[in-house]
C-alpha positions in Angstrom: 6.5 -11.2 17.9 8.7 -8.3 17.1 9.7 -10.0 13.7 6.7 -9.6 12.3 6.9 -8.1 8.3 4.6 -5.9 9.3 4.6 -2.3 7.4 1.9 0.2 8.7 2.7 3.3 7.1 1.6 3.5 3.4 -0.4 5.7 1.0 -2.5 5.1 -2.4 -4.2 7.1 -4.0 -7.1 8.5 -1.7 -4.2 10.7 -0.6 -0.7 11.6 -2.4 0.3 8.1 -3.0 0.2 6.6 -7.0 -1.2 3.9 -7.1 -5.2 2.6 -6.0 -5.7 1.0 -2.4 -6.0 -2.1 -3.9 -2.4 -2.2 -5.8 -1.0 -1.1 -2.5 -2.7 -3.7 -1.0 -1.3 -6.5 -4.2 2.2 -4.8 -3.4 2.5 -5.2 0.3 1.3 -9.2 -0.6 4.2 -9.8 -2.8 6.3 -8.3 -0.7 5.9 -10.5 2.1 4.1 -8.0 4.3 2.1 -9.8 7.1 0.1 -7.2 8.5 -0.7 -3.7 6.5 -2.3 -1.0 7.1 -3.0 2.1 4.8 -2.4 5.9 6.1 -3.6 7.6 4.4 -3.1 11.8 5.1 -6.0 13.0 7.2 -8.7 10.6 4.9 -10.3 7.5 5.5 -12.3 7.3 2.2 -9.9 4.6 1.2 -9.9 1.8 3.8 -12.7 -0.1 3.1 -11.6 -0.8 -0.4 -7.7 -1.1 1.5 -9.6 -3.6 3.6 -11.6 -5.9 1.1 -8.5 -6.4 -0.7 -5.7 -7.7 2.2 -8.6 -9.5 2.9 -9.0 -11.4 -0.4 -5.3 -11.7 -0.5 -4.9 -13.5 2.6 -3.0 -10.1 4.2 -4.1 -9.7 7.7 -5.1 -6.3 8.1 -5.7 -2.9 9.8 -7.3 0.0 9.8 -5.2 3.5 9.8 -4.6 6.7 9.0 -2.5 9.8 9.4 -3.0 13.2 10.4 -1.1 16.6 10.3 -0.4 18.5 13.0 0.9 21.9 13.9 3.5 21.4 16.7 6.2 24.5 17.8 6.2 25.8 13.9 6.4 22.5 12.3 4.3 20.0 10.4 3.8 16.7 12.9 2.2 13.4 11.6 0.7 10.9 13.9 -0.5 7.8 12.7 -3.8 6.0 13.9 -3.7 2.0 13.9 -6.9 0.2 14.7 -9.4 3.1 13.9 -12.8 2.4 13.2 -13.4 4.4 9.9 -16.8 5.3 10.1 -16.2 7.0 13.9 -18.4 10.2 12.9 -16.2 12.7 15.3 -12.9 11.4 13.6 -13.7 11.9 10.1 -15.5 15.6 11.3 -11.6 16.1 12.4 -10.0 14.9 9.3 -12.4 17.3 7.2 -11.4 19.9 8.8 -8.2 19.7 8.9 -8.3 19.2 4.5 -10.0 22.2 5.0 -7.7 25.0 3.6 -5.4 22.6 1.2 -6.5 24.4 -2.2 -6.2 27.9 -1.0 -2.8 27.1 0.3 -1.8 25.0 -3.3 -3.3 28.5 -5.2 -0.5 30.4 -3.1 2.2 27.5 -3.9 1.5 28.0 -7.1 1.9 31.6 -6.9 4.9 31.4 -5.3 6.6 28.9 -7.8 5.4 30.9 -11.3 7.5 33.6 -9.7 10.5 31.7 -10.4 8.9 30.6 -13.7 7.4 27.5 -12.8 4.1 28.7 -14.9 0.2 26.4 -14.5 1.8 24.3 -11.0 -1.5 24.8 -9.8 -3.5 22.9 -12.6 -0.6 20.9 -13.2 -0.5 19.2 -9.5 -4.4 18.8 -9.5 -4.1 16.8 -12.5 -2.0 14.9 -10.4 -4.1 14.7 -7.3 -6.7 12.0 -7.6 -8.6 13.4 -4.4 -8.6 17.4 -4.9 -9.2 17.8 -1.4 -6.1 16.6 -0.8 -3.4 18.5 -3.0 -0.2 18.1 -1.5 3.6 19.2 -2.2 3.8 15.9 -3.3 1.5 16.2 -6.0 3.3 19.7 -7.0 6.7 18.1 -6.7 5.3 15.2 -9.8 4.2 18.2 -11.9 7.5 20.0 -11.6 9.5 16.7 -12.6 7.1 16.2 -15.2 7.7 19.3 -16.7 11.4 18.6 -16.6 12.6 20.7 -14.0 13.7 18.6 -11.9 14.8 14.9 -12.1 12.8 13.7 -9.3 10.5 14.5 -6.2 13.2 15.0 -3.9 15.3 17.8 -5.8 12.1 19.2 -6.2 11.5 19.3 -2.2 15.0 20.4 -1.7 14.9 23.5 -4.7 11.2 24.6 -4.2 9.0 22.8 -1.6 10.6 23.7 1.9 10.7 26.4 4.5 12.6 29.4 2.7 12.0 28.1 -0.8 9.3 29.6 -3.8 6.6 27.1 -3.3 6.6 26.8 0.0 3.5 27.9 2.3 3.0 27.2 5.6 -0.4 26.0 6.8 -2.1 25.4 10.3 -2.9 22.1 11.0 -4.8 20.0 13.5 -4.0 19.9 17.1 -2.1 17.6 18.6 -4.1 17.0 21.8 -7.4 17.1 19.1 -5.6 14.6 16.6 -4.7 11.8 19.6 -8.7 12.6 20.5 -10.0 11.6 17.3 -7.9 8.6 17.0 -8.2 7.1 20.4 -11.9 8.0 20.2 -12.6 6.1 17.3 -10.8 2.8 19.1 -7.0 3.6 17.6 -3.8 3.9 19.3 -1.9 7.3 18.3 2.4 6.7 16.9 4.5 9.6 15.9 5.1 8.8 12.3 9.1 9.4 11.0 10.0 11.7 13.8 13.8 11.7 12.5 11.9 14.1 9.8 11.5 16.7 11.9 13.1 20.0 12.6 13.1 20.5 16.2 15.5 21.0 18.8 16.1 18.4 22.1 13.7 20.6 23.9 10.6 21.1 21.7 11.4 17.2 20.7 11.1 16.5 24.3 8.1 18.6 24.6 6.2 17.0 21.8 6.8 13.1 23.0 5.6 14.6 26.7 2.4 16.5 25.2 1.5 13.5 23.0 1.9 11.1 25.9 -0.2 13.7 28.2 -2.6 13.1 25.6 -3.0 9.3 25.1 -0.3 9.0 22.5 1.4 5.0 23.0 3.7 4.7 20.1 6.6 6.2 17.5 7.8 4.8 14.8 11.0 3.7 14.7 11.4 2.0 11.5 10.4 3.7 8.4 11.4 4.1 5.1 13.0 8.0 6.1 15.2 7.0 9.0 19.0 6.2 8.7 20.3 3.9 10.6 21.4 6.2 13.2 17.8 7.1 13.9 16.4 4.3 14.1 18.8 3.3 17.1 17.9 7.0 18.4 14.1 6.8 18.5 14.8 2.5 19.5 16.2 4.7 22.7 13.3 7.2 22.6 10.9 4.4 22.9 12.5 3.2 26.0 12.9 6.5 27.8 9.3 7.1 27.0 7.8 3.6 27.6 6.5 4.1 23.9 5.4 0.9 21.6 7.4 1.0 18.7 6.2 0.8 15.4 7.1 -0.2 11.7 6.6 1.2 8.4 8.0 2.5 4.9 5.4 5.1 4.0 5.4 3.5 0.9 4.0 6.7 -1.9 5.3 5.2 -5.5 7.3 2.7 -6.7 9.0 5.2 -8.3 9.6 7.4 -5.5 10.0 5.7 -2.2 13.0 5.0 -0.7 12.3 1.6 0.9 9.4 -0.9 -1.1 6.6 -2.6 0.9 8.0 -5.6 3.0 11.5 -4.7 2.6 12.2 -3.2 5.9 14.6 -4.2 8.5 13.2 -5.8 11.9 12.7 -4.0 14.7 15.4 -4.1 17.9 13.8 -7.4 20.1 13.7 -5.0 23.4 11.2 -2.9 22.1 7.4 -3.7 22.5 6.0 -3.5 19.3 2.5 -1.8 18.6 0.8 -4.5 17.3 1.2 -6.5 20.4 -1.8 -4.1 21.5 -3.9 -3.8 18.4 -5.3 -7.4 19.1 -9.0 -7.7 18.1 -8.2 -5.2 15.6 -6.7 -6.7 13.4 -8.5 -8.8 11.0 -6.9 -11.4 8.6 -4.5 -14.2 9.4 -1.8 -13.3 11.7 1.2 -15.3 12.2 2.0 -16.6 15.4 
């Protein structure tokens, strides 16, 4: 079961990805994806239209999402697979943690005319289909659009991190509170790309303890960021842990993510994968 194409990490855009829930959907299809699920950051609004369309394409499917978190100074994300949607507490959680996102872009934008990047703010809410949910991501297409740069990631690396012009720092949700919402609303909780994050061997021990403490089951240890260094790593993680591992690109753009829907590699046969335990779940056709 561990060579299932499955690919649970992916964004349209109700969040910071390009294209509509349905292409995503039309994408993951062609791709040869068997089981999908869109994440998209800390919003649901997109997953019934995610789900009518695996649906219709004969895409077995499942519902998700993924939600920032403030761990020892960093951004966290932890991905939800097998939510319920319309749990009232989880989308309460998810509002609040938007909460905050356009007075944070205002100072981004501040930040980045500084160093004569003039109108980022207008610029990345033209890009934002959801204006609750302006992201870096959505500044980084203005900038390249403007000519700046020549793509998303030069733009993260010259103006969108930690010590760089656009960059603000904002507090997220809770890691305890995040797990809550998503094993509350019937989901299982997975680190999403933890090879992404800055942390030393201690907090990263710290955070896989604290998440577990708190109902947390899975990481991911294929996605579309990880070398393939890390994913042996966090294959090794998952085992010292006794965590389900998990599979996905977090697919944004055609044009800007590193690894296309379908396309990744499978995961290492020792390793229990998540969807062993997603079960009635899942909805669609599943392969044996």
């Amino acid at each position: 079961m561990h060579l299932l194409n499955a690919d649970l990490h992916s964004h349209s855009t109700t969040s910071d990805g390009t294209l509509t829930p349905e292409a995503v959907a039309e994408r993951a299809a062609a791709g040869g994806v068997q089981l999908w699920a869109l994440t998209d950051h800390d919003e649901v609004a997109g997953q019934q239209r995610a789900r009518d369309a695996a649906l219709d394409l004969g895409l077995a499917w499942v519902g998700g999402v993924e939600v920032s978190v403030s761990f020892a100074g960093e951004t966290i994300h932890v991905v939800g697979l097998g939510i319920d949607p319309d749990d009232e507490t989880l989308r309460a959680g998810l509002a609040a943690t938007r909460a905050g996102r356009r007075e944070r872009a205002r100072q981004m934008a501040e930040g980045l005319a500084r160093v004569g990047i003039e109108g980022a703010f207008e610029g990345a809410l033209a890009q934002a289909r959801n204006p609750d949910l302006i992201s870096r991501t959505h500044f980084a297409r203005y900038i390249v659009e403007r000519g700046v740069c020549a793509h998303t990631h030069e733009v993260f690396r010259r103006y969108l991190t930690e010590g760089k012009p656009g960059y603000v720092p904002h507090q997220w949700a809770k890691l305890g509170d995040a797990v809550r919402w998503i094993r509350g609303a019937g989901g299982v909780a997975v680190i999403a790309h933890p090879g992404r994050y800055k942390l030393t061997a201690n907090e990263e021990y710290a955070l896989f303890t604290e998440f577990i403490a708190h109902g947390g089951v899975g990481v991911e240890v294929i996605t579309g960021s990880h070398s393939a260094a890390e994913t042996l790593r966090f294959a090794e993680t998952a085992v010292e842990f006794d965590l389900l591992a998990s599979r996905g690109s977090d697919f944004h753009s055609p044009e800007e993510s590193r690894t296309a829907l379908g396309s990744l590699p499978d995961l290492p046969g020792r390793l229990k994968p998540v969807w062993a335990v997603l079960g009635e779940r899942i909805e669609g056709p599943v392969p044996a």
